[in-house]
C-alpha positions as CSV (number, residue, x, y, z in Angstrom):
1,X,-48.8,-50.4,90.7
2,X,-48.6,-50.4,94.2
3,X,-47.2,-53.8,96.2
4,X,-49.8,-55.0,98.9
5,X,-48.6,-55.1,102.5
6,X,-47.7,-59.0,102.1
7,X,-45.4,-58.3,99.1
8,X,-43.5,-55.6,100.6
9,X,-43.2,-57.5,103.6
10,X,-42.0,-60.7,101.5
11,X,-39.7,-58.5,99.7
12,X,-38.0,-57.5,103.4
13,X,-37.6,-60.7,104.7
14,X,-36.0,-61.6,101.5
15,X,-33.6,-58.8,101.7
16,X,-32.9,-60.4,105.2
17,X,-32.5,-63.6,104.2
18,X,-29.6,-62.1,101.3
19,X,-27.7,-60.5,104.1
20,X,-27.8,-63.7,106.2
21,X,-26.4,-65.2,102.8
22,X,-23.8,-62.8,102.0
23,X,-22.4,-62.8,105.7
24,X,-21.8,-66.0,105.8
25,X,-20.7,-66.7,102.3
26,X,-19.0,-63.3,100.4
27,X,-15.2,-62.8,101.7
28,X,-16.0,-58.9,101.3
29,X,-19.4,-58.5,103.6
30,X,-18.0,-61.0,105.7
31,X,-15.3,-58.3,106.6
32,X,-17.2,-55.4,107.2
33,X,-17.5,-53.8,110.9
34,X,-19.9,-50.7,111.9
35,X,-16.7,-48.5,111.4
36,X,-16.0,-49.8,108.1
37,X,-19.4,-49.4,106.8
38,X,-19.4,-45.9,108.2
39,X,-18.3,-43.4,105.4
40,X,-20.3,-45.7,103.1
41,X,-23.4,-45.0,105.0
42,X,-22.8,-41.2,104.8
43,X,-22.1,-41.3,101.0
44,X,-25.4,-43.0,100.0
45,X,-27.5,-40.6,102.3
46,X,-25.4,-38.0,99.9
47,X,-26.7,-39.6,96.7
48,X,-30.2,-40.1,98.3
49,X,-29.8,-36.4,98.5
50,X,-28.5,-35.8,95.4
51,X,-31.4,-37.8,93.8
52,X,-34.4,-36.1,95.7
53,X,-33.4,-32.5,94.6
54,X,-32.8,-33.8,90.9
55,X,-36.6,-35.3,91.8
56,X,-35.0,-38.1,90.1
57,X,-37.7,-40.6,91.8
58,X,-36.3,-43.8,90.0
59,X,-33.2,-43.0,91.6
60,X,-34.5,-42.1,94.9
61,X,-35.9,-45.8,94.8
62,X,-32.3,-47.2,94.3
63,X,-31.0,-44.9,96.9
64,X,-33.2,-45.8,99.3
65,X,-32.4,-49.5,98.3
66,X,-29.0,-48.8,98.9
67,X,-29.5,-47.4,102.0
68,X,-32.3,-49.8,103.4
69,X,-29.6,-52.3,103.0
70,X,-26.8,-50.3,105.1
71,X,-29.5,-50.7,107.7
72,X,-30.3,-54.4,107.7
73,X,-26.2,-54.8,107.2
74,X,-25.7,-52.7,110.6
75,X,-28.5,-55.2,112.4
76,X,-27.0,-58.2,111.1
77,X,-23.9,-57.0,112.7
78,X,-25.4,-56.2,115.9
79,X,-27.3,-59.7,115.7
80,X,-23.6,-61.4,115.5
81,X,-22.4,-59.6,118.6
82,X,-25.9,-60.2,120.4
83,X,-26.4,-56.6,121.1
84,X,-29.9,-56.2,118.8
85,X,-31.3,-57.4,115.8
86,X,-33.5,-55.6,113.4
87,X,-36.4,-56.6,115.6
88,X,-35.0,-54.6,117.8
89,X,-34.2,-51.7,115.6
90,X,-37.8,-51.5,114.3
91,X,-39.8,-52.1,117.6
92,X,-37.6,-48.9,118.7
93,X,-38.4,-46.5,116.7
94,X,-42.6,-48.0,116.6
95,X,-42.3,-47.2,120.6
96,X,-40.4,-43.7,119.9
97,X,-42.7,-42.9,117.1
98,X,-46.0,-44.0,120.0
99,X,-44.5,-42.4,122.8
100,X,-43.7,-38.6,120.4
101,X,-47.2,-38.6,119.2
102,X,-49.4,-38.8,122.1
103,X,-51.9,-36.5,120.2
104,X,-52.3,-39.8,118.0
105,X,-52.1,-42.5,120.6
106,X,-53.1,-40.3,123.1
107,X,-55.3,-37.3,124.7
108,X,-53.1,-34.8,124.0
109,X,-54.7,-32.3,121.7
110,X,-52.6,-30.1,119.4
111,X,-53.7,-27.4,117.2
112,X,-51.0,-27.2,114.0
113,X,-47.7,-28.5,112.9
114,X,-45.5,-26.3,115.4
115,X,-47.1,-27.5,118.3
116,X,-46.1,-31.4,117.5
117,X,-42.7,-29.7,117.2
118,X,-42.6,-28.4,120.8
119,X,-44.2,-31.2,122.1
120,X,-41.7,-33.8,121.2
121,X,-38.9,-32.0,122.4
122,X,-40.4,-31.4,125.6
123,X,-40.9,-35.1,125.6
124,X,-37.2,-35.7,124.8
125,X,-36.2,-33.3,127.8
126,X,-39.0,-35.7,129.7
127,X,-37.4,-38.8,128.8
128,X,-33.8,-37.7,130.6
129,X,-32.0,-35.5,127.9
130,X,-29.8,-32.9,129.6
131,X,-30.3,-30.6,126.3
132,X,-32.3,-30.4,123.7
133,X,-29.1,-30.1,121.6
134,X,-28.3,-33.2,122.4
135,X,-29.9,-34.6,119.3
136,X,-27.5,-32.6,117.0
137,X,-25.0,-35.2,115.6
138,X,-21.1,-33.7,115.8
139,X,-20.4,-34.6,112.5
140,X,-22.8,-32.8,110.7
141,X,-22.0,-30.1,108.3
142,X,-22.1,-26.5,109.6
143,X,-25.0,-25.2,107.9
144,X,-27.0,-28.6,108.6
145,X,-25.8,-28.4,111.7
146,X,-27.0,-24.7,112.2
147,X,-29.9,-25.4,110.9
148,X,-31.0,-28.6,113.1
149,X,-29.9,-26.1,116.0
150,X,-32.3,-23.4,115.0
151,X,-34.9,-25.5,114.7
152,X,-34.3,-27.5,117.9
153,X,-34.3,-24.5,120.0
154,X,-37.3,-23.1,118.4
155,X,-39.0,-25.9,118.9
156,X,-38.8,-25.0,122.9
157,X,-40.0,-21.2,122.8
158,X,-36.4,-20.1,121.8
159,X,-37.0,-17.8,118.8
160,X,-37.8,-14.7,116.8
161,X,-41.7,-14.1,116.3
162,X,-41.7,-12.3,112.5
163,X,-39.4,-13.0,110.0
164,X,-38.9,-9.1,109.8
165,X,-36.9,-9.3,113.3
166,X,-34.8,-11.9,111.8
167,X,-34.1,-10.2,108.7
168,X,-32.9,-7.0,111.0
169,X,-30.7,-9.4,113.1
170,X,-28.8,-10.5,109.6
171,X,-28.6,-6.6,108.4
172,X,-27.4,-5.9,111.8
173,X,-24.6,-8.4,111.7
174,X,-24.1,-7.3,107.9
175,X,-23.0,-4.1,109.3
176,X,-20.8,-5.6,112.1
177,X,-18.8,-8.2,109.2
178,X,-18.5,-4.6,107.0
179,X,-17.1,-2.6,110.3
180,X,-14.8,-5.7,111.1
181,X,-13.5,-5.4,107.0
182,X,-12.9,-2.3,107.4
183,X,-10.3,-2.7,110.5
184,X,-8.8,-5.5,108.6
185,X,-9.1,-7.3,112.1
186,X,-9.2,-11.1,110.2
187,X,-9.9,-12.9,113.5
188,X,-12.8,-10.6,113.7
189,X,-14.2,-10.5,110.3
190,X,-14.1,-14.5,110.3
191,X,-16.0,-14.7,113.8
192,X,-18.2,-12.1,111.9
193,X,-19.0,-14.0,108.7
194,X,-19.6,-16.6,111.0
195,X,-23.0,-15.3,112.9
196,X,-23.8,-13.9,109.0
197,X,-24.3,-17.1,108.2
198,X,-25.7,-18.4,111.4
199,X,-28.4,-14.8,110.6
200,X,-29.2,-16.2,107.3
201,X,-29.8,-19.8,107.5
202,X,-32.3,-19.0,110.5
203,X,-34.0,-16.1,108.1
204,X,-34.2,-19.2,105.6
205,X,-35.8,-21.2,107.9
206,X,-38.5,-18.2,108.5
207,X,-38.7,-18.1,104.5
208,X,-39.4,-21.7,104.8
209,X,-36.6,-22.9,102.6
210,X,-34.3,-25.3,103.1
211,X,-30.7,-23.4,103.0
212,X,-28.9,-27.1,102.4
213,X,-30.8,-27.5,99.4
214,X,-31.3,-23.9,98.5
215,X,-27.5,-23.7,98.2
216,X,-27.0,-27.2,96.7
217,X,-29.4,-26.1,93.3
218,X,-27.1,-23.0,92.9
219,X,-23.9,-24.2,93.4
220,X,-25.5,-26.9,90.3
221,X,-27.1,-24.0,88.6
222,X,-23.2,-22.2,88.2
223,X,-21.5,-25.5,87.8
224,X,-24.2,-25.9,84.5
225,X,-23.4,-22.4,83.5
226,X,-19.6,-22.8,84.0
227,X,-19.6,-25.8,81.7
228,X,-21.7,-24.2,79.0
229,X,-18.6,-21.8,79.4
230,X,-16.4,-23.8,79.1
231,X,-18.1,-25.5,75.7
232,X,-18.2,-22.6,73.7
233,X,-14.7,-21.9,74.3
234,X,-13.2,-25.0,73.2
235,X,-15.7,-24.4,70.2
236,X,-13.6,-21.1,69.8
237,X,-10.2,-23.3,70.2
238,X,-9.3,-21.2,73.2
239,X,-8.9,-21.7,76.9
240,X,-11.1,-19.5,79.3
241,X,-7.6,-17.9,80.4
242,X,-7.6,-16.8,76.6
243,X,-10.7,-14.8,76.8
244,X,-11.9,-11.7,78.3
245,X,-14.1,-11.0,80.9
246,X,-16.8,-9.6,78.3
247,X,-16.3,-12.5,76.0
248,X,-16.8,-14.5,78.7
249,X,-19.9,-12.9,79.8
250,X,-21.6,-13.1,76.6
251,X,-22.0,-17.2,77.2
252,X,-22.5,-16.9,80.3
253,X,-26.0,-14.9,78.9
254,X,-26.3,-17.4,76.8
255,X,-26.3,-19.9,79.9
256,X,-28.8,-18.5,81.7
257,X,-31.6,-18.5,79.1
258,X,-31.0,-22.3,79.0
């Protein structure tokens, strides 16, 4: 059943009214900074994460909870130190979000998905950004990273046209890293491996697939497999260093039809 717009809004300001409570009252939230909250922040997006690609939707809702709250907790912050509040917070993002969609509030016409793409970060370059790199956060990891900078730059006319010319680019610098292996130059095969991996997350984003997540379900795909592994093993009473590489292989078989 889906809450009407009153009850979600009465269920935010009561949130608010919480974190007014806690601030004032609970020796722990009392204590927390911005910096403190930080790395807390960064590990509920990773459960959110976590949750979404396990389409785990009644844990989605608690992630989201969890990190709804980092939000109003950063606000109530900024409140105390009379920098913003979470008026402020929201009204910013309803002007960025009016201001990026002038095809919806106003007489720009666009014909598909790509074009809203290029448009708002023409409109970011408008608005005083040096780069459209800019918006790439430092501390993101490399292949998010990669990704967000593929995608930024395409979004300005900076790309391949057919995923068949990006697919070239990856064999050609699969030929390079091999050449590189076989001088046994390791400064060389590293930079090497490097623009591999650059090649293949853009060919991803060509293939339309996520590379983050992509990777993410395999690496939980083995780590499933691994344990099964593992399992029959100790079943066995022996430890995997006990077994050969064809016993081993056997369960691993076994895994995979699971």
């Amino acid at each position: 059943m889906q809450n009407s717009r009153e009850q979600q809004l009465a269920a935010y300001d009561r949130l608010l009214t919480i974190m007014d409570e806690l601030r004032e009252q609970c020796p722990w939230d009392r204590k927390q900074t911005m910096q403190t909250l930080r790395h807390l922040t960064i590990e509920e997006t990773y459960e959110l994460g976590d949750a979404i690609l396990e389409n785990d939707l009644e844990e989605v809702k608690k992630e989201l909870g969890d990190l709804l709250l980092h939000i109003v907790f950063y606000a109530k912050i900024g409140s105390e130190t009379g920098d913003f509040d979470m008026a402020d917070v929201a009204n910013d993002i309803c002007e960025k979000l009016i201001s990026r969609h002038p095809h919806i509030y106003g007489d720009i016409d666009v014909a598909d998905e790509e074009e809203v793409k290029q448009n708002w970060e023409n409109l970011k370059l408008k608005e005083g950004k040096k780069s459209v790199l800019e918006g790439v956060p430092k501390s993101l990891p490399a292949m998010v990273k990669a990704n967000r900078i593929q995608d930024k730059v395409a979004g300005v006319g900076f790309d391949w046209e057919e995923p068949h010319q990006v697919f070239e680019k990856l064999k050609e610098e699969l030929e390079e890293l091999q050449e590189e292996v076989s001088e046994n130059n390791s400064e060389k095969i590293e930079q090497e491996f490097g623009d591999v991996l650059f090649s293949m997350i853009n060919y991803a984003r060509f293939l339309k697939v996520d590379p983050e997540s992509a990777l993410e379900r395999t690496n939980k795909k083995f780590m499933k497999r691994f344990q099964y592994l593992e399992g029959k093993a100790k079943e066995k009473g022996k430890s995997l260093k006990e077994m050969t590489l064809a016993e081993m292989d056997v369960y691993w078989n076994e895994a995979k039809q699971l």
